[in-house]
C-alpha positions in Angstrom: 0.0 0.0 0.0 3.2 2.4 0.2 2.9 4.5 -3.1 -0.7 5.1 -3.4 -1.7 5.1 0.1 1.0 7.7 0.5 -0.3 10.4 -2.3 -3.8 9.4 -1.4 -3.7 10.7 2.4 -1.3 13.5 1.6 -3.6 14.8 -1.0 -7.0 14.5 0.5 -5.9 14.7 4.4 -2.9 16.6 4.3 -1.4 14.0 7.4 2.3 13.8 7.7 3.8 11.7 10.4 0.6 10.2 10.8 0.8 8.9 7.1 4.3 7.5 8.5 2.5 5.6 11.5 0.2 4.1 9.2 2.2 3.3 6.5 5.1 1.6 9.0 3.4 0.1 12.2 2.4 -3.1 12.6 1.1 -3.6 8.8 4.1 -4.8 7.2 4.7 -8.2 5.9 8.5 -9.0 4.9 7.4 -8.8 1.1 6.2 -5.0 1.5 8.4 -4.0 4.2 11.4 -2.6 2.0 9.1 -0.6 -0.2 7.0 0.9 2.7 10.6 1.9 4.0 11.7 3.2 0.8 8.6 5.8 0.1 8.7 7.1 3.7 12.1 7.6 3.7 12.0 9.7 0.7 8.9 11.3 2.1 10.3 12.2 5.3 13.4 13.3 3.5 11.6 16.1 1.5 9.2 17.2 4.3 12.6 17.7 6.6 14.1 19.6 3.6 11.1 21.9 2.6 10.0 20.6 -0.1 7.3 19.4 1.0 5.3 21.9 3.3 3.3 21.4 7.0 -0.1 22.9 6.7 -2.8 24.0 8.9 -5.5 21.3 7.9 -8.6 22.6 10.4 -7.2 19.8 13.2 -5.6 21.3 16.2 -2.6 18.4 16.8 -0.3 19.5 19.8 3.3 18.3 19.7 3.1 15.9 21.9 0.6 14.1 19.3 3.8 14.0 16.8 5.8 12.9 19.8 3.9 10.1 20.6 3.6 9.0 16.8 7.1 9.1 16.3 7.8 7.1 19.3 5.7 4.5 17.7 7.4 4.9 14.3 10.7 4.5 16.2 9.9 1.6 18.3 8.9 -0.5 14.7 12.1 0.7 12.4 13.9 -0.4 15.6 12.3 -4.0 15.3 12.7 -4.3 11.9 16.6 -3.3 12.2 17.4 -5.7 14.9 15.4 -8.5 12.9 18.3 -11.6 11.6 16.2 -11.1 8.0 16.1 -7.3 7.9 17.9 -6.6 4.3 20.9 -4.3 3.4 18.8 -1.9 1.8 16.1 -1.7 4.1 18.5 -0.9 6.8 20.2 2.1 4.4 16.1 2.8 4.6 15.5 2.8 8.3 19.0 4.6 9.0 17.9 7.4 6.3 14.2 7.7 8.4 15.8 8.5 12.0 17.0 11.9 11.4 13.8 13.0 10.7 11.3 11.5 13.3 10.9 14.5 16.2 11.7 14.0 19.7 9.6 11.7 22.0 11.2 12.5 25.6 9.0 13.0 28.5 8.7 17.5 27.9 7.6 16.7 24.7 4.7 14.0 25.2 3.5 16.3 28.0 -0.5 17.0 28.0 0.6 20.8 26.9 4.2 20.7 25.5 6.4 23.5 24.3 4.3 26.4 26.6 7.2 28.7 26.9 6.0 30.4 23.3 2.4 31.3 24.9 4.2 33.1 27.5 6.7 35.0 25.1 3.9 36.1 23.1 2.2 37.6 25.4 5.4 39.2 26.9 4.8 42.4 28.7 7.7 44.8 27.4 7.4 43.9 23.4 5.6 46.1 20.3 1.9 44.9 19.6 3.0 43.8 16.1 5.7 41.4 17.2 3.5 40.2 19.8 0.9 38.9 16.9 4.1 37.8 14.6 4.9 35.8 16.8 1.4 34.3 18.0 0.4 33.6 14.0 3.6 32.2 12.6 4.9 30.5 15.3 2.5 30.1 18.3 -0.4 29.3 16.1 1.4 27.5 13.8 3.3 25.3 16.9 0.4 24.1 18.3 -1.9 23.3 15.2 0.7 21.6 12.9 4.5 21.4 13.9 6.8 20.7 11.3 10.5 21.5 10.6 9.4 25.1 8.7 8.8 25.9 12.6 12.4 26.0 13.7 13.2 28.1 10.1 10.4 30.5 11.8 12.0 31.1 14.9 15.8 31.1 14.1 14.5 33.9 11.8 12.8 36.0 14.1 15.6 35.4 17.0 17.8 36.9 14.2 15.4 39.6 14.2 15.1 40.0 18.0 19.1 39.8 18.4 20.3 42.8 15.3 20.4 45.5 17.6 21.0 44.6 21.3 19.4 47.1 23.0 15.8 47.0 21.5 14.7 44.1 23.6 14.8 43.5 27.1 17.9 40.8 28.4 15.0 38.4 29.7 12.7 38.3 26.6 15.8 37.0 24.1 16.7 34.8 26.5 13.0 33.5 26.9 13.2 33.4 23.1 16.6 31.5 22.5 15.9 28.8 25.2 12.6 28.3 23.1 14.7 27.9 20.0 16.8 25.3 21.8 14.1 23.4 22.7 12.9 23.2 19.7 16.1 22.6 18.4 15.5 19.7 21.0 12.2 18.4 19.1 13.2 18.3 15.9 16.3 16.7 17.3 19.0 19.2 15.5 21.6 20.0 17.7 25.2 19.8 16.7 27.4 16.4 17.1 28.2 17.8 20.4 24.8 18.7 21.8 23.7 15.6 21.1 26.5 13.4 22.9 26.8 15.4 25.5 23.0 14.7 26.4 23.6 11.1 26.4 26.9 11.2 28.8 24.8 10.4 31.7 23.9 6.9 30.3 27.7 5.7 29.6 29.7 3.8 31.7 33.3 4.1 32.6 35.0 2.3 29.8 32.3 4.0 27.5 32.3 7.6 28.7 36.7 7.0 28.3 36.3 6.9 24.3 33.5 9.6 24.7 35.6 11.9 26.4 38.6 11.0 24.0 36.3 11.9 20.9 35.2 15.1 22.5 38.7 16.3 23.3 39.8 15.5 19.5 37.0 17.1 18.0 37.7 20.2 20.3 41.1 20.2 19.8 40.3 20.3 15.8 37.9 22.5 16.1 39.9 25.1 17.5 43.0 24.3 14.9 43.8 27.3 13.2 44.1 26.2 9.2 47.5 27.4 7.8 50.6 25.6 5.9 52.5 25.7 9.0 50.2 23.5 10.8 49.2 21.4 8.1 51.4 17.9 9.3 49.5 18.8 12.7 46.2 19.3 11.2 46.7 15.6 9.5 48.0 14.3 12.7 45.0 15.4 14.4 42.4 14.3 11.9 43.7 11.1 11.8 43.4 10.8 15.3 40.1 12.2 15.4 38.9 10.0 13.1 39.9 6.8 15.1 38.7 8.4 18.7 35.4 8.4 16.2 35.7 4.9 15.3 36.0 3.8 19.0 32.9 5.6 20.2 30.8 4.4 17.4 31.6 0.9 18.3 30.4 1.8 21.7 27.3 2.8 20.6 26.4 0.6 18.1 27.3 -2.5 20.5 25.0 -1.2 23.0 22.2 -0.6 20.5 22.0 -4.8 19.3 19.7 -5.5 21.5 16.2 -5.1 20.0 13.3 -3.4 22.5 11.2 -5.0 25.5 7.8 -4.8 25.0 7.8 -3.8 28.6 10.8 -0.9 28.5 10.0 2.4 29.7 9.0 5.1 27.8 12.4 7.5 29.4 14.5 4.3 28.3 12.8 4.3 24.4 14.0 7.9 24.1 17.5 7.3 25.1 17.9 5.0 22.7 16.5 7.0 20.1 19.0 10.4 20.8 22.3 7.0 21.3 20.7 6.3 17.5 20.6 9.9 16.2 24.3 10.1 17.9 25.6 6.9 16.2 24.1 8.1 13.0 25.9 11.3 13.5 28.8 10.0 14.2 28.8 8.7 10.7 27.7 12.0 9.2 31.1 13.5 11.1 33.1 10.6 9.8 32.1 12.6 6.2 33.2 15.6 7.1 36.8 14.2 8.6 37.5 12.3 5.2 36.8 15.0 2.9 39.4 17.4 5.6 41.7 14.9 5.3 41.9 14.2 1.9 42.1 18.2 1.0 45.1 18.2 3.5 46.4 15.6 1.6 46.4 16.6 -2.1 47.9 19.9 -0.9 51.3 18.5 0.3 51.8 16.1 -2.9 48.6 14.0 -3.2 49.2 10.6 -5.0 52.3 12.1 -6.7 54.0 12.6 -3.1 52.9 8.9 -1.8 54.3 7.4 -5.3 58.1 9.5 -4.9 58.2 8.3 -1.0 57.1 4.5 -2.2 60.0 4.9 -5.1 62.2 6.0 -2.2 61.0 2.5 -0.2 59.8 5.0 2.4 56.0 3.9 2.9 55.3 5.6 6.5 53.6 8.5 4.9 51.0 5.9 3.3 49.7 5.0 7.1 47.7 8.4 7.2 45.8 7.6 4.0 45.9 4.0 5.1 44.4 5.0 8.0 41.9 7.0 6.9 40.4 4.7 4.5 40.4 2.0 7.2 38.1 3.9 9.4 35.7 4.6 6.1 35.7 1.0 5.6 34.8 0.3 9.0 32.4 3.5 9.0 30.7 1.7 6.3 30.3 -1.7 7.7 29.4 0.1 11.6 26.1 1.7 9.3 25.4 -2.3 8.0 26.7 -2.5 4.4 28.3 -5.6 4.0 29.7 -5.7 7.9 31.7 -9.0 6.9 33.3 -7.6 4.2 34.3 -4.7 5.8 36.0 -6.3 8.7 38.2 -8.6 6.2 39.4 -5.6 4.1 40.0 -3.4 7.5 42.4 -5.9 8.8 44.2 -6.5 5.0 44.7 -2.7 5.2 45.9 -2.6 8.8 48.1 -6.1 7.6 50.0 -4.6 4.7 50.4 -1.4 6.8 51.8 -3.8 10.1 54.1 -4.9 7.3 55.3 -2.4 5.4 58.0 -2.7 2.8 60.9 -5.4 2.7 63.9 -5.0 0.5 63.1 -8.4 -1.0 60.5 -10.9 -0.4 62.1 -14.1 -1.5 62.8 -13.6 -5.1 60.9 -11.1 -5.6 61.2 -7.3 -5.4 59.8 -5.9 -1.9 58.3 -2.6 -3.4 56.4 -4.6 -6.4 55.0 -7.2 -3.8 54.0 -4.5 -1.4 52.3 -2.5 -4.3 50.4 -5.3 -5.9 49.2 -6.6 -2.3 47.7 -3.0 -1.7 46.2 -2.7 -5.0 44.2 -6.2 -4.3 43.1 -4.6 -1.1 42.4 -1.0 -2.8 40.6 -2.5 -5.9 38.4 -5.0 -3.5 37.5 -1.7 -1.5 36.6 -0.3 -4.7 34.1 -3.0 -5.3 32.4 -2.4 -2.1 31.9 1.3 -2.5 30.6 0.3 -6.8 28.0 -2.3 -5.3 27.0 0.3 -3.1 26.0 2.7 -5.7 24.5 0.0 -8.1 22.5 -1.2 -4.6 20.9 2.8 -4.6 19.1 2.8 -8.2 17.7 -0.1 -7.5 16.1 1.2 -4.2 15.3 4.7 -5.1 15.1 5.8 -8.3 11.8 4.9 -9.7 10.2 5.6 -6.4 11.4 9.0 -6.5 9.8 9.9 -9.4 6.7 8.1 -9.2 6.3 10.3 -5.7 7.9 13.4 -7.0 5.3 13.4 -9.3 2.3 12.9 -7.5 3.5 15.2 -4.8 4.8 18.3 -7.6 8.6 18.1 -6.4 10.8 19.7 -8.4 12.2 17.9 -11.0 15.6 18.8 -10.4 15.1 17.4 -7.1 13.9 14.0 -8.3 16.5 13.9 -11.0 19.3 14.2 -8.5 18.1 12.6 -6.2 20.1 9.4 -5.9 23.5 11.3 -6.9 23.0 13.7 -3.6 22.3 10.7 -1.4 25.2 8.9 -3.1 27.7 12.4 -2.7 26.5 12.7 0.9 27.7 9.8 2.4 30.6 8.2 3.8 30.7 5.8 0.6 31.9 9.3 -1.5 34.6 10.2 0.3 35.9 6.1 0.6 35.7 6.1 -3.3 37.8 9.5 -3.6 40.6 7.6 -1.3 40.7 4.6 -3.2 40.4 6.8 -6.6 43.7 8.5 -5.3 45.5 5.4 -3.5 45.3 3.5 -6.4 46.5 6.0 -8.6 49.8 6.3 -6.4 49.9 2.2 -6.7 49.8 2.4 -10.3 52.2 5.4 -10.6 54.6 3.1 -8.4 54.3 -0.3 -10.2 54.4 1.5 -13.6 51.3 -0.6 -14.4 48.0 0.4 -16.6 47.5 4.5 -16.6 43.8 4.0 -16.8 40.9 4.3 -14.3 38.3 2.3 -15.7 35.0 3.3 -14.1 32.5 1.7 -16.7 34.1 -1.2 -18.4 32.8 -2.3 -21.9 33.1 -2.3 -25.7 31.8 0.2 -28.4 33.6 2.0 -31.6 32.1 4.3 -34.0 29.7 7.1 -33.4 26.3 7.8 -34.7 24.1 10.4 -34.7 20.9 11.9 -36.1 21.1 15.4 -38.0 19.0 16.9 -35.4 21.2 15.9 -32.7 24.4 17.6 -34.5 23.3 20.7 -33.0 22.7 20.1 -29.8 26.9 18.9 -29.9 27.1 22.2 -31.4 27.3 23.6 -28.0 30.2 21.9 -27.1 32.5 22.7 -29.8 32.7 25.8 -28.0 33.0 24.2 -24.5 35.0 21.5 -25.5 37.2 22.6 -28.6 39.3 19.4 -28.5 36.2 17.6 -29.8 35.1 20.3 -32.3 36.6 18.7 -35.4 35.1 15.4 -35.0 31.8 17.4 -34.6 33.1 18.9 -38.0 33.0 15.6 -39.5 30.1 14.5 -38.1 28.0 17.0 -39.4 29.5 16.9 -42.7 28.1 13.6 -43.5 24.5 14.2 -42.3 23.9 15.9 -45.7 23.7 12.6 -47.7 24.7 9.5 -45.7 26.2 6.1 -47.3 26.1 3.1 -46.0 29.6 3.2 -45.2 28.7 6.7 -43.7 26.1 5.9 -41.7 27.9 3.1 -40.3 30.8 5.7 -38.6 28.3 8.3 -37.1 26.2 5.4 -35.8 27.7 6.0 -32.3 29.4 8.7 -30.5 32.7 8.3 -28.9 34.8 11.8 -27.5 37.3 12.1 -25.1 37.3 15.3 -23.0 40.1 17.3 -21.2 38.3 18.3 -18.2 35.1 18.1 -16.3 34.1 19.0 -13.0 32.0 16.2 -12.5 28.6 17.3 -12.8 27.5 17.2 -16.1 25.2 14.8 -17.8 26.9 12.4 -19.8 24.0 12.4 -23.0 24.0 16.0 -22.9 24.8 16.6 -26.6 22.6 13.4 -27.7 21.8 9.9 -26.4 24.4 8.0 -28.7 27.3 8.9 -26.9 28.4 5.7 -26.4 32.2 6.1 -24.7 34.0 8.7 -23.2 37.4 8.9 -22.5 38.3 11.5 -19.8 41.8 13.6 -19.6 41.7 14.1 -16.5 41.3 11.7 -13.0 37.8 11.1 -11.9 36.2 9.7 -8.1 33.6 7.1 -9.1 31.2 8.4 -7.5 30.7 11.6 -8.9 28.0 12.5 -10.5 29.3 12.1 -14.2 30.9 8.3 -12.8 27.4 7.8 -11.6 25.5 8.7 -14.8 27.6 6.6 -17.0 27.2 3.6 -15.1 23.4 3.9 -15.0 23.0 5.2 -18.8 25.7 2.1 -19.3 28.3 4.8 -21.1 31.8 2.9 -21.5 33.8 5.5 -19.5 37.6 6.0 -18.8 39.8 8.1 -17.3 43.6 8.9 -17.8 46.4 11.9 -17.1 49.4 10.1 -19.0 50.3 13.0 -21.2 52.1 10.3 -23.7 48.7 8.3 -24.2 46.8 11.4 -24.4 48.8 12.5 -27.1 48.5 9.1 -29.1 44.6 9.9 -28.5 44.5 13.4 -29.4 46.3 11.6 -32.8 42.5 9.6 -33.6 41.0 12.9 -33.1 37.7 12.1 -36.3 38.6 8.9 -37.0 36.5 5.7 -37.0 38.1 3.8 -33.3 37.4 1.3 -31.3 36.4 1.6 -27.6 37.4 -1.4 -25.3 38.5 -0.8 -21.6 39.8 -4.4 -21.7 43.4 -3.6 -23.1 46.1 -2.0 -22.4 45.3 1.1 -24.4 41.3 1.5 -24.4 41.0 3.9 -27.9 42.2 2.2 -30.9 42.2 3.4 -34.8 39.8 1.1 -36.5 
């Protein structure tokens, strides 16, 4: 019942959380149970983002009525992920919903919750007319029909109440800004901080130790002042961060396998729900320490740097990107993809780095062993983080735009939708490490110069006469593919056989891209692309040619992208297979 009973009670009712409850509680058979995730996750998703508004319907629900429904909601997706059956994707599902269920703890499933506003609107010292902006867009709007547009309305008008200091008595702002921290508390959107230090109380000894070590780390970078002097301490300290992160996270996660009582208390069900929210963003913070570290790293050498140090049989400066990928593995195994798999290439990584580099390993040469046994390890990580991204548009694509549409969400939105939850994750920034890792381990073995992110076969290029023009565009854009446009067009006029047969499909190469663009932008034949430049796999343009099935390659070799720039309008053949992927038919 997930699509239609969706669109049908938002449409004629108007019911959000509610639709939720329904939709999730105690109605699911195994068979439905990944779809019913699926829909409310993206549901929830665009109602936390905006998109998809909380109206005044005529009913007068108090907080503590969304309170009590998401307690509900929470206590099921809590079932369901502790269940020995529950699937990969419907826990990516359940993990997605969480962030946007609203607080259930006792001040918030009170008879009359959140009373601080009544007061503050009818505060004593204040101009008539804030008095009634306040009632109508917040007060009113609180009490009738809470949604996340709430906390927008207030952090606006404490901006408003806050520009000059003086206009507003001491004890009204603060009135004001505790109500927008407690609402911050309902919608449960405090900072990483906020949220762990709430649950400190709850930890034991051992626990609260890798707690207290996190907190320290993450103050300590926090205050680090960003310059080139302090950039080996800066890397130090992510590092370290990052595994103080790891620690805690196993903490948590170990004490949330046990599924639910029936019989637990209500105070205990909303603990676990803020130690979920905190594990959950924990992994969020994981993201934001990968994509630090890796800019830190490209700006003292990148995979050029690691490469010269291998050559020099000095590997210690791979155990910081070693590191770092480690704890994105084991990020991604904590959050339930493919646990098993994760543990086994966490502990080849921390293997090879226990290691290190021998002169000579028997017979052989000691750097050539140690490179090859890190690209098996690099390449297998590589699969993990391409199954994930197959695993996504098979969950959410079709989904998304059967709701989009019902629901009139942009279509922008619906069209990237699986890219931005792809770019979000951990899984991105994993992919970006193995994207540069491997390119130092092919740099060092002096092995293939190609990233191969779609494999395949094609060769010549076809295309209609009307679609010449829309490749018009990039013969300014991209001038090094302008002459094969040239020819292109040139035969549209009166087409042979023979003729036909070499505009049939489109093959270009390209010397730069940011990543973003669509790859059938200049016509649906484009059949292989060859990129100049190197390229994460998860980017948007990596993403797109693996769905639209676009044989795609990158390389920065300037001697093979010389012999390509040589088949610039000829006739080739595409096959990622060989040792050099464009070939003159």
């Amino acid at each position: 019942m997930g699509f239609k009973y969706i669109v049908e009670q938002v449409i004629l009712h108007g019911n959000k959380l509610e639709v939720m409850c329904e939709l999730l509680v105690g109605n699911l058979e195994s068979g439905d149970r990944l779809e019913a995730l699926i829909f409310s996750a993206i549901y929830l998703k665009w109602i936390n983002t905006g998109q998809i508004p909380c109206f005044e319907d005529g009913g007068h629900p108090r907080p503590n009525r969304h309170a009590e429904i998401s307690r509900l909601i929470f206590r099921e997706l809590e079932r369901i992920y502790c269940m020995k059956d529950t699937s990969l994707q419907e826990v990516l599902s359940i993990r997605k919903i969480h962030p946007c269920l609203p607080s259930f703890k006792a001040e918030f499933t009170a008879s009359v919750p959140l009373t601080r506003i009544r007061d503050v609107a009818h505060w004593g010292d204040i101009p008539h007319d804030l008095k009634l902006q306040i009632k109508h867009t917040i007060q009113n709007k609180l009490h009738r029909n809470a949604g996340p547009e709430d906390l927008v309305a207030t952090e606006a008008m404490l901006a408003r109440i806050t520009r000059n200091p003086e206009e507003y008595s001491e004890a009204f702002v603060e009135q004001f800004k505790i109500i927008h921290h407690e609402l911050k508390d309902f919608s449960m959107l405090g900072n990483l901080t906020e949220q762990l230090e709430s649950i400190k109380e709850s930890f034991g000894d051992r626990s609260l130790s890798a707690l207290t070590l996190f907190l320290e780390c993450k103050e300590r970078l926090d205050n680090l002042e960003e310059s080139k002097d302090a950039l080996d301490k800066s890397i130090d300290l992510l590092l370290k961060t990052a595994q103080s992160l790891n620690a805690l996270r196993e903490v948590i996660v170990k004490g949330l396998e046990s599924s639910l009582r029936n019989d637990v208390p209500d105070a205990a069900i909303a603990m676990r729900q803020k130690w979920r929210l905190c594990e959950i963003g924990l992994e969020d913070y994981s993201f934001l320490l990968l994509s630090r570290f890796l800019n830190a790293l490209e700006v003292v050498g990148g995979a050029q740097q690691l490469k010269e140090n291998a050559e020099s049989k000095n590997v210690s400066s791979w155990n910081g990107p070693l590191g770092s990928l480690f704890v994105g593995i084991r990020q991604l195994g904590l959050s339930g993809w493919k646990p098993e798999e994760c543990t086994a290439i966490g502990n080849e990584l921390l293997a090879w780095k226990e290691k290190g580099l021998s002169e000579k390993e028997g017979s052989e040469d000691g750097k050539a062993v140690w490179a090859l046994r890190l690209k098996a390890t690099l390449d297998r990580s590589r699969r993990l983080t391409e199954e994930y991204s197959e695993a996504l548009p098979q969950m959410f694509p079709q989904k998304v735009e059967m709701l989009g549409k019902a629901l009139g969400i942009s279509e922008n939105s619906v069209r990237t939708y699986n890219e931005a939850e792809i770019r979000a994750g951990v899984i991105f920034q994993v992919s970006k490490l193995c994207t540069l890792l491997l390119k130092a381990v092919r740099s060092t073995l002096g092995s293939q110069v190609w990233d191969v992110l779609v494999p395949g076969a094609a060769h010549g290029t076809l295309i209609q006469k009307r679609l010449v023009g829309k490749l018009n565009y990039l013969i300014v854009t991209r001038l090094d593919i302008a002459y094969s446009v040239s020819v292109i067009s040139q035969y549209m006029s009166s087409p042979t056989v023979d003729r036909w047969a070499v505009v049939e499909q489109i093959l270009c190469y390209l010397k730069g891209a940011p990543g973003d663009e669509e790859v059938t932008a200049a016509g649906n034949n484009i059949k292989g692309v060859v990129l100049l430049q190197e390229l994460p796999h998860l980017s948007h343009l990596g993403v797109r040619a693996g769905q639209e099935k676009v044989i795609f390659v990158t390389c920065e070799d300037d001697d093979k992208i010389a012999d390509i720039q040589k088949l610039n309008g000829k006739c080739v053949r595409h096959n990622t297979t060989g040792n050099f992927p464009v070939k003159d038919l």
